[in-house]
LUMROMAR-525931 format. One record per residue: x, y, z of N, C-alpha, C in turn; residue number from 1; chain; residue in one letter. Coordinates in steps of 0.001 Angstrom, whole numbers, plus 500000, padded with zeros to 6 digits. Layout:
site npx=X&npy=Y&npz=Z&capx=X&capy=Y&capz=Z&cpx=X&cpy=Y&cpz=Z&nr=NUM&kette=A&rest=A
...
% end
This chain:
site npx=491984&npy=991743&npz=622190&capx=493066&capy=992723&capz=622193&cpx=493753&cpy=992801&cpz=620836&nr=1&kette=A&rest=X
site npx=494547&npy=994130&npz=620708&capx=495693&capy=994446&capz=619293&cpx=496642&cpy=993513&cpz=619525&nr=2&kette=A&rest=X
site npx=496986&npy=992450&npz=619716&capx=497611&capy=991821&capz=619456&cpx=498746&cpy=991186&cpz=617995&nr=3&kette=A&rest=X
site npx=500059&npy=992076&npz=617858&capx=500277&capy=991734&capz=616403&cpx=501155&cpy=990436&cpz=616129&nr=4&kette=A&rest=X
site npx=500513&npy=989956&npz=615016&capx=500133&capy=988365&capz=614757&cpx=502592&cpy=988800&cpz=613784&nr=5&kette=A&rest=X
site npx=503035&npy=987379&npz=614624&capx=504186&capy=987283&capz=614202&cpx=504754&cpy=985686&cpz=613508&nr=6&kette=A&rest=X
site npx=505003&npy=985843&npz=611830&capx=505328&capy=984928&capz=611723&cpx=506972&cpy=984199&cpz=611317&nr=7&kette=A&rest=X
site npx=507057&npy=983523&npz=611732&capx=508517&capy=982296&capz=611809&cpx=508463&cpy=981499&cpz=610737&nr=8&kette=A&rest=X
site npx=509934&npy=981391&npz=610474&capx=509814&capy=980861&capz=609133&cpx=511517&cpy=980132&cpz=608943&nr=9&kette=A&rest=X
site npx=511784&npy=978970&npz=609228&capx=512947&capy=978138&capz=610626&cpx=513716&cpy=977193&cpz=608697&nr=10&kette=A&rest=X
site npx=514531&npy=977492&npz=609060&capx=515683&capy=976329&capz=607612&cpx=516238&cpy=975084&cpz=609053&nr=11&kette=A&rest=X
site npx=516090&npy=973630&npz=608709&capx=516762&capy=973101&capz=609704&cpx=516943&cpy=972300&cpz=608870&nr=12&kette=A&rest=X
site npx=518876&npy=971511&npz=608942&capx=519731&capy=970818&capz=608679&cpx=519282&cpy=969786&cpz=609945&nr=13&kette=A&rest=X
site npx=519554&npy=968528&npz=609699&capx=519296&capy=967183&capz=610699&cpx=519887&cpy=966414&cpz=609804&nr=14&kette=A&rest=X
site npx=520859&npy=965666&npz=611077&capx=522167&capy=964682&capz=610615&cpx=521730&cpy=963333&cpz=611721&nr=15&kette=A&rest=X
site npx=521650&npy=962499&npz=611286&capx=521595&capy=960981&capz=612419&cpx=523242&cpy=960762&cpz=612662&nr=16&kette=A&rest=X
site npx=523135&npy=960810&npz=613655&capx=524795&capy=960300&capz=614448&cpx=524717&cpy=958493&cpz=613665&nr=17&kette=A&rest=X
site npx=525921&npy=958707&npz=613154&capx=526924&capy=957470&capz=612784&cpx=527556&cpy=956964&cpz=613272&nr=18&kette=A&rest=X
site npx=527664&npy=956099&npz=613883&capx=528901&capy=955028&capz=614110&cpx=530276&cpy=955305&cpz=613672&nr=19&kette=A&rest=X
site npx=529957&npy=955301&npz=612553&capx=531483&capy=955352&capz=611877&cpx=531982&cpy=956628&cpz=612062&nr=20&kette=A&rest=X
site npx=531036&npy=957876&npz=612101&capx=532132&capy=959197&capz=612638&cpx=532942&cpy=958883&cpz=613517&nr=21&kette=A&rest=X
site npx=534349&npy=959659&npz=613365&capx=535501&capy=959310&capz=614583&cpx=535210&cpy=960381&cpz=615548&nr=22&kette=A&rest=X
site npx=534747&npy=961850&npz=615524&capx=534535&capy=962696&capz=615980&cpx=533464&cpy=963676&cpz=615498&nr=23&kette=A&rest=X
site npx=532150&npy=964221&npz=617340&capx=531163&capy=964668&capz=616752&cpx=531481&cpy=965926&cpz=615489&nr=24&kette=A&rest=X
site npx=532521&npy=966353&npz=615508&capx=532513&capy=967164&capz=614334&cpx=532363&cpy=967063&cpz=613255&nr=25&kette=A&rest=X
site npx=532231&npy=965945&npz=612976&capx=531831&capy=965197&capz=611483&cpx=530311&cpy=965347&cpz=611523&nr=26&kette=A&rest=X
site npx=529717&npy=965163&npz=612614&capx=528193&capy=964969&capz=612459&cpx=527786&cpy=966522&cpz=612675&nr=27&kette=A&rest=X
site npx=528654&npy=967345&npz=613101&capx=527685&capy=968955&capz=613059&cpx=528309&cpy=969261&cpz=611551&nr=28&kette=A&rest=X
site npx=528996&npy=968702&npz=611175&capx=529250&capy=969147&capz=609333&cpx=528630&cpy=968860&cpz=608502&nr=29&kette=A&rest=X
site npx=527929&npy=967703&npz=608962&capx=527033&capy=967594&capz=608401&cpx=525364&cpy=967864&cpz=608075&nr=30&kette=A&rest=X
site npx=524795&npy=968059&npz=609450&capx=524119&capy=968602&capz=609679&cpx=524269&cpy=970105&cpz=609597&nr=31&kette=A&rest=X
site npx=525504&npy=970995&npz=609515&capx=525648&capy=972033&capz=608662&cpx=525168&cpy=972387&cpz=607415&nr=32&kette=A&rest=X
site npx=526032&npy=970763&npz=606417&capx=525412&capy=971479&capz=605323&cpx=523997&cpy=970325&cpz=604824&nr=33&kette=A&rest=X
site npx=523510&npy=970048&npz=605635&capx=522106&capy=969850&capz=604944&cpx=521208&cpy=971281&cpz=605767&nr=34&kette=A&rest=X
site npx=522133&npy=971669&npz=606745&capx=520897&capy=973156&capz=606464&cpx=521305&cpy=974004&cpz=605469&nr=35&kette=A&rest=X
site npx=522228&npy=974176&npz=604858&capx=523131&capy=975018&capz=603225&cpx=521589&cpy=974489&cpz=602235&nr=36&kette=A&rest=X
site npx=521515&npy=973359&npz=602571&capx=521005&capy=972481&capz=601044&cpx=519540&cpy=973000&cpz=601320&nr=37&kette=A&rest=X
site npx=519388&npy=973203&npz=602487&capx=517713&capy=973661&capz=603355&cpx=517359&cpy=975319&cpz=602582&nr=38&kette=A&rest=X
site npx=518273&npy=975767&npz=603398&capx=518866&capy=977261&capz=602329&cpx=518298&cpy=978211&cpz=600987&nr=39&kette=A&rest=X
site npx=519424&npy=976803&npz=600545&capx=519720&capy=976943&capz=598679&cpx=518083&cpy=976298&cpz=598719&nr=40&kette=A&rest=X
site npx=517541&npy=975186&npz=598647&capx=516714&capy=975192&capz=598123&cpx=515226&cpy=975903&cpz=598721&nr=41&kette=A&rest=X
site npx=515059&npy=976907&npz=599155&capx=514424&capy=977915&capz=598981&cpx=513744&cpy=978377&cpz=600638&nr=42&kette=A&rest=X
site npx=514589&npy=977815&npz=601532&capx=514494&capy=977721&capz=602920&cpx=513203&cpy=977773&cpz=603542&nr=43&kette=A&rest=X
site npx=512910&npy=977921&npz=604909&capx=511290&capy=977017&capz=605377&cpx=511070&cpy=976059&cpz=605239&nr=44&kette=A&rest=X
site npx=512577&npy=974763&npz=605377&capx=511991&capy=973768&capz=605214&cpx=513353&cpy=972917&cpz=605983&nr=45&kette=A&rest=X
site npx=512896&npy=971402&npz=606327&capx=513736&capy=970895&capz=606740&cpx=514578&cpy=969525&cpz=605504&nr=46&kette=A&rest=X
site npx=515632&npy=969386&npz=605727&capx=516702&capy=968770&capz=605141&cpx=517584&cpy=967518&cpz=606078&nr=47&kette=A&rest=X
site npx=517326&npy=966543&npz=605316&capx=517982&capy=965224&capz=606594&cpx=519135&cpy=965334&cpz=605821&nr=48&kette=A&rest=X
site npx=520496&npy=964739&npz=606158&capx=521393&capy=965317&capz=606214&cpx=521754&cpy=963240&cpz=605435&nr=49&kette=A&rest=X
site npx=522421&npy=963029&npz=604216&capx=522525&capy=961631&capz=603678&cpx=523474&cpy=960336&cpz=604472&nr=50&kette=A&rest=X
% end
């Protein structure tokens, strides 16, 4: 069959939960901006978050 071929192309930020965060909002900020850094550096790619 015509089947039309579709492609994806995904930026993902990934943060490891810390201990020391006091609240998860620290850890989606971070994992925010390592997807920024995913982004900026030329996106399609994944970024662990330091």
């Amino acid at each position: 069959p015509n089947t039309p071929q579709v492609t994806l192309r995904i930026s993902v930020g990934v943060a490891p939960l810390n201990p020391q965060m006091s609240h998860y909002r620290e850890w989606l900020k971070s994992a925010d901006l390592a997807l920024y850094k995913a982004k900026k550096a030329g996106r399609n790619r994944t970024e662990v978050a330091a």
